[in-house]
N, C-alpha and C positions, 0 to 999 in steps of 0.2 A: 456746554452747547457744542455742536458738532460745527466745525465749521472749515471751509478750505482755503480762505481767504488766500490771496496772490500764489498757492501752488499752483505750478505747471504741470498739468495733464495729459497724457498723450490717447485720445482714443481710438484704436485701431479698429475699423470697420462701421464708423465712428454715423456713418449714412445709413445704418440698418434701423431692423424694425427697433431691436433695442440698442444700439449704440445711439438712436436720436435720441433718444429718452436718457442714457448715461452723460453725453454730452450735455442736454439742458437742465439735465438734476447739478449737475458742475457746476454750470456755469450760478445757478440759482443760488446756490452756497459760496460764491464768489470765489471760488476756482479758475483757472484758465484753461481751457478746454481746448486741445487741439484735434478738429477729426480728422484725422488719416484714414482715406479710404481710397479706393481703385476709382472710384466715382468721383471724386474731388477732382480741384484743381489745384496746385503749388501756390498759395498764397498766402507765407506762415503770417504774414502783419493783418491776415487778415483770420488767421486761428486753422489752417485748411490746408491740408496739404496730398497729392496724389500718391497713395501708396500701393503695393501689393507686397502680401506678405510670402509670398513663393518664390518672392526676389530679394536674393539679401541684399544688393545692392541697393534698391530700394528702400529698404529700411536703413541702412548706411545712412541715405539722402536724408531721409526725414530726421533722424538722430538727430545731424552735422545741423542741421536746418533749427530746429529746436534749440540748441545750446547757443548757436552764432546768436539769437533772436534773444533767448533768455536767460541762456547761461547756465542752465540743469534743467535735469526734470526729476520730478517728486512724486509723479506716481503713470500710471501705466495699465490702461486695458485690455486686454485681446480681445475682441466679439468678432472680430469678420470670420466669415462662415464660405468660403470657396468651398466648391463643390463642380463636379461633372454635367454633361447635360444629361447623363441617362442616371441621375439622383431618383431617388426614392424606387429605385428597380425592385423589386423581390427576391430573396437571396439566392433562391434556385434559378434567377437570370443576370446574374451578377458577373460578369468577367473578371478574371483576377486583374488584369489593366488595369481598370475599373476602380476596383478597389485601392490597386497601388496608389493610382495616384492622387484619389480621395485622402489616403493617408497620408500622402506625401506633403499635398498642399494644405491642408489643416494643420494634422498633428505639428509636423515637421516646421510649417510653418508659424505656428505659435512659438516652440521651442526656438526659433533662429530671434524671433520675436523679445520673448523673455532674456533670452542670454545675453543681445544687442544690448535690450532695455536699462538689465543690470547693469552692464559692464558703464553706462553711460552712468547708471546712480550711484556707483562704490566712492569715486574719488568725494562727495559729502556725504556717505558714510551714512546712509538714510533715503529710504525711499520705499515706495510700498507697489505692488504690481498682483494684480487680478486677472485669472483665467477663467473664462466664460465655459462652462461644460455643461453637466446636465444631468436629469434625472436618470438616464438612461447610461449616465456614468457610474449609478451606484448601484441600481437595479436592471433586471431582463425587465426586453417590455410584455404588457400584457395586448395580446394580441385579436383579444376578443371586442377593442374601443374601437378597430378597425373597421369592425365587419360591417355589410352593408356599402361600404365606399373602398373606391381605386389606392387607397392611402397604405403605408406600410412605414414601420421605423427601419430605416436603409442598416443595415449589418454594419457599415464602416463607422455608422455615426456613433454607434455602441464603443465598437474600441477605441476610436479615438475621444471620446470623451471620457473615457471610463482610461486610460494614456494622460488624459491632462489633469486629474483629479492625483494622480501617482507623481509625475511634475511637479508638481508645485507642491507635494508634498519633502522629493528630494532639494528640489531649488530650493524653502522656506529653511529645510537642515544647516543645506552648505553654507546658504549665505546668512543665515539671523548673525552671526557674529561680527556680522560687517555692517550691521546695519539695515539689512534688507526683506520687508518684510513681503511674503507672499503666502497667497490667499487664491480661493478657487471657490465660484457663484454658482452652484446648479440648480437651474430654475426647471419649473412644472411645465407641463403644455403651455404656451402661450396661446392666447387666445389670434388668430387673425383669419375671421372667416371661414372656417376650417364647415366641409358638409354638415347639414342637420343632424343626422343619424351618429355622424363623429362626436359631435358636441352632445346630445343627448348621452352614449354612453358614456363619454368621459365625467361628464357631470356627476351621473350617476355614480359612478367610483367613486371618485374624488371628496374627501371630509368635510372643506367648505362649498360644496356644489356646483362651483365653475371654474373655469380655468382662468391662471392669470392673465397680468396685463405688465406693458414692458414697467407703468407706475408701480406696479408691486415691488420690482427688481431694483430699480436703482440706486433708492435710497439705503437701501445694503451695501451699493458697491462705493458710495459717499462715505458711508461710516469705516469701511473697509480703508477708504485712501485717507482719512483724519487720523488725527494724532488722537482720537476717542477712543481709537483700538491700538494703541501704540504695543499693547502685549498680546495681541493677536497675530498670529504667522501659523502656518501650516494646516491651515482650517480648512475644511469644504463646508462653505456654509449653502443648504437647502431651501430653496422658497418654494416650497410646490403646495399649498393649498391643505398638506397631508398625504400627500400622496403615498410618500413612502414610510409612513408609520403603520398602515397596514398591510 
């Protein structure tokens, strides 16, 4: 039986569409769930704390915050998703700025994420940590689900996902000997309101004929941080409906 009973959780982003969803699949499997988000406010006794991940200081805080409070942590998600406000531009109006900094605060910000996270799991020599990436981390996208709608997959979101799927493949190397397992979730379109004409083509693609939902995803990322999967590390595990089998 899968179960998380009294592990401390950290979930980073932890207010999104799917970090709400990782958070309360935790908490269900009686895990301790802490959401760290930029949205939150500092209140570890109350599971919450204000983070951003493009600040290592900030992650510092919440670390320090988590240990004084419980004394380790035992597992660890990335899901926040910063991004620019000229997000979803078309690549032929894309600035390199633009770009930089897209990569900076994502990528960049996972990996400060991940390394903090470790370095706080080694001294018990156990611990498990999940990177949120995506389908568009294994494949190009097809660009024909677009058409008909203002919508486009942003060019940075490709590399930097398709960057943390390669992460966690070197992080799961260095550290399995110490104990530390890492894993990376790439999920299918999620489903949230997305145009008619979107949702009709994607359907159409896609094997089981709609897109997911953040319930599809979580329960992966539960079995990922249990001791169910204690010989799993260096995986990108795919939930996308089928997407990328054909």
């Amino acid at each position: 039986m899968i179960n998380l009973k009294n592990k401390i959780i950290v979930v980073v982003g932890g207010s999104g569409m799917l970090g709400k969803e990782f958070v309360k699949e935790i908490r269900e499997n009686d895990g301790i769930a802490i959401n760290a988000d930029i949205n939150q406010q500092s209140d570890i006794g109350n599971h919450t704390f204000e983070c951003n991940i493009t600040d290592e200081k900030s992650i510092v805080q919440l670390i320090d915050a988590v240990i004084k409070k419980f004394g380790r942590i035992d597992g660890w998600i990335n899901t926040a998703y910063p991004r620019t406000a000229d997000w979803g531009a078309k690549i032929d109006t894309i600035s390199f700025d633009s770009w930089r900094k897209n990569v900076d605060m994502h990528l960049n910000g996972y990996f400060i994420c991940s390394k903090l996270a470790i370095d706080a799991m080694l001294p018990n020599k156990k611990g498990s940590l999940i990177n949120i990436s995506s389908i568009y981390g294994v494949v190009g996208p097809d660009f024909t689900i677009y058409e008909g709608t203002e919508m486009t997959m942003p060019a940075a979101y490709s590399a930097i996902k398709g960057g943390l799927i390669n992460l966690g493949q070197y992080l799961a190397s260095y550290y399995g000997k110490s104990g530390i397992r890492v894993n990376t979730i790439s999920p299918g379109g999620i489903f949230d309101n997305q145009p008619a004409s979107f949702l009709k083509n994607y359907n159409n693609k896609v094997p089981l004929k709609r897109m997911g939902t953040p319930q599809d995803i979580a329960p992966a990322a539960v079995y990922l941080l249990s001791d169910a999967s204690s010989y799993v590390t260096g995986h990108n595990l795919i939930i996308d409906g089928g997407w990328t089998c054909i």
